[in-house]
N, C-alpha and C positions, 0 to 999 in steps of 0.2 A: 453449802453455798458455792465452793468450787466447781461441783458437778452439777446443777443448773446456769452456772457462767459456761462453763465449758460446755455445755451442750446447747444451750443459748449462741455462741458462738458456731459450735459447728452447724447450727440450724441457719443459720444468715451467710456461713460460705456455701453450704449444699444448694442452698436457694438461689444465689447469685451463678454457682456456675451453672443451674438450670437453665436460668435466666439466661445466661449470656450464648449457652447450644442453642435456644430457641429464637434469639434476637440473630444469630448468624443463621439458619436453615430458611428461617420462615417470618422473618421480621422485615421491615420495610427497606435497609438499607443492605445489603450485601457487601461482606468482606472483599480485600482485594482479590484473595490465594483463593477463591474459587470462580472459576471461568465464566463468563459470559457474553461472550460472541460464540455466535453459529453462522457456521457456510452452510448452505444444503443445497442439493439438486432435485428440481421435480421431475421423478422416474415418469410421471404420468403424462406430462405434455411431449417428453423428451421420448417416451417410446410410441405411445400411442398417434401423435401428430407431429414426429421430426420439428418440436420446437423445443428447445434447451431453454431452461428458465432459472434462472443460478438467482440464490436469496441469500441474502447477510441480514442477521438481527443480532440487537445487540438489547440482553436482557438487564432493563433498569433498575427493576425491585422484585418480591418475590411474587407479585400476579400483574404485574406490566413488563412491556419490551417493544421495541421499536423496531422497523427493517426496511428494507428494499426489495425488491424481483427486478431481476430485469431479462427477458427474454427477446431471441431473434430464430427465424424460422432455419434450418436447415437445405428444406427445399421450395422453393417459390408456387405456392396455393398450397400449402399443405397445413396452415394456421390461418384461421381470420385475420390475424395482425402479420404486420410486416416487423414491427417493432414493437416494445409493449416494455414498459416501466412503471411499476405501482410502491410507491414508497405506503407502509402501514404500522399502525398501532396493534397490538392486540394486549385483551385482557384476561387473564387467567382467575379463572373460580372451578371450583368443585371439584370433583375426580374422586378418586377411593380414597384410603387411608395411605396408601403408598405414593400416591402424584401429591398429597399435601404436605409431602416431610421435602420434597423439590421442589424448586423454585423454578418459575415460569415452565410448567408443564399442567397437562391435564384439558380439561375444556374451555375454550378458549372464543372470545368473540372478534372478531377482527374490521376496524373502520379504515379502508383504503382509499385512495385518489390512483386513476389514471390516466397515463398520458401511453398514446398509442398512435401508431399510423397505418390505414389498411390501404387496397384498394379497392372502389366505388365502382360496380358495374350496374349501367340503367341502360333497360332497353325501353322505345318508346316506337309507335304510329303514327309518323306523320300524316294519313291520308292513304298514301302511295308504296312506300316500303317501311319496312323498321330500321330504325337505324339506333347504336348502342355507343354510348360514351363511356370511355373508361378513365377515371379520373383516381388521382392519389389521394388520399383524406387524411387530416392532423385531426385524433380526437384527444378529450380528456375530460374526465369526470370522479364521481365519488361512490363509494359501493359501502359494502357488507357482506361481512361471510363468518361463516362461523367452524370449526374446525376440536381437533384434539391431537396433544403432541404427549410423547411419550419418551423418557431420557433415560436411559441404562446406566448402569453404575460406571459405566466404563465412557459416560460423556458423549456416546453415539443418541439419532437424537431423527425419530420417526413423526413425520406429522400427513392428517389427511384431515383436506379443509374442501371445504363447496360455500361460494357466492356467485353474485353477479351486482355487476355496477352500472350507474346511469350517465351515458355520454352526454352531457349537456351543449356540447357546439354544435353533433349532428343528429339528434334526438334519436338516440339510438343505447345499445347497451355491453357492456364487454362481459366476459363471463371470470372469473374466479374459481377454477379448481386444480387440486393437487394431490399427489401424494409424493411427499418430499424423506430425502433421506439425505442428514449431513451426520454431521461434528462439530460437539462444543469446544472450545477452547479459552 
């Protein structure tokens, strides 16, 4: 009788502290003592088109997380946008057996909004000559993109995503890509 109480017991503490590894790794709410904010910087806009594009997310549960971008060009024509802010959601599913023991990592879909400003060159035919207006433009609109992030043990923290979103003020559309490199904290 002793030895099916006491094994009866040690069955219900082994289970519980399973229980409670897998409700902190990969359960919906996340302890304090592990990080979730990330800086990162996208190398890709930042080397390729002199645009620095610095992103903060802040991961809510173990397959959501929220953020921001905000980018500005370096050198003048050298990015479609002059200015460029996209706050977003993204969702986390699938990945191998080693992105599913992490939290907000792995393949990821992403629902944005943005807000941007470029400038508008129309060239047009009067008849007689061309003549070209060059005007500043306020856009903003909502996208989609889809991506994959990948986090070391040591909380560094790699992502490469491709969308494109649809300016609804000037019928028109902003692009969505990256390959970013921060740190969690």
């Amino acid at each position: 009788m002793k030895k099916n109480a006491l094994l009866i017991i040690a069955l219900f503490v082994s289970l519980s502290m399973f229980s409670q590894k897998t409700y902190r790794a990969m359960g919906w709410k996340l302890s304090k003592d592990i990080p979730q904010n990330e800086l990162k910087m996208n190398l890709g806009t930042t080397v390729l088109a002199l645009f620095p594009e610095v992103s903060y997310e802040r991961v809510l549960n173990a397959d959501l997380s929220v953020g921001a971008s905000l980018g500005v060009p370096l050198r003048e024509d050298s990015y479609f946008s002059n200015f460029l802010f996209i706050p977003y959601v993204r969702w986390f599913f699938g990945g191998n057996s080693e992105n599913l023991r992490k939290y907000g990592a792995g393949f990821f879909i992403e629902a944005n909004g943005g807000i941007f400003n470029y400038d508008r060159n129309e060239m047009y035919y009067d008849g007689k000559t061309v003549i070209g207006n060059e005007e500043n433009v306020m856009g903003a609109g909502l996208g989609l993109a889809i991506g994959w992030k990948h986090v070391s043990q040591n909380n560094w923290v790699g992502e490469i995503y491709t969308g494109l979103g649809r300016d609804f003020i000037n019928d028109g559309a902003y692009p969505r890509l990256g390959i970013a490199i921060g740190k969690r904290f």
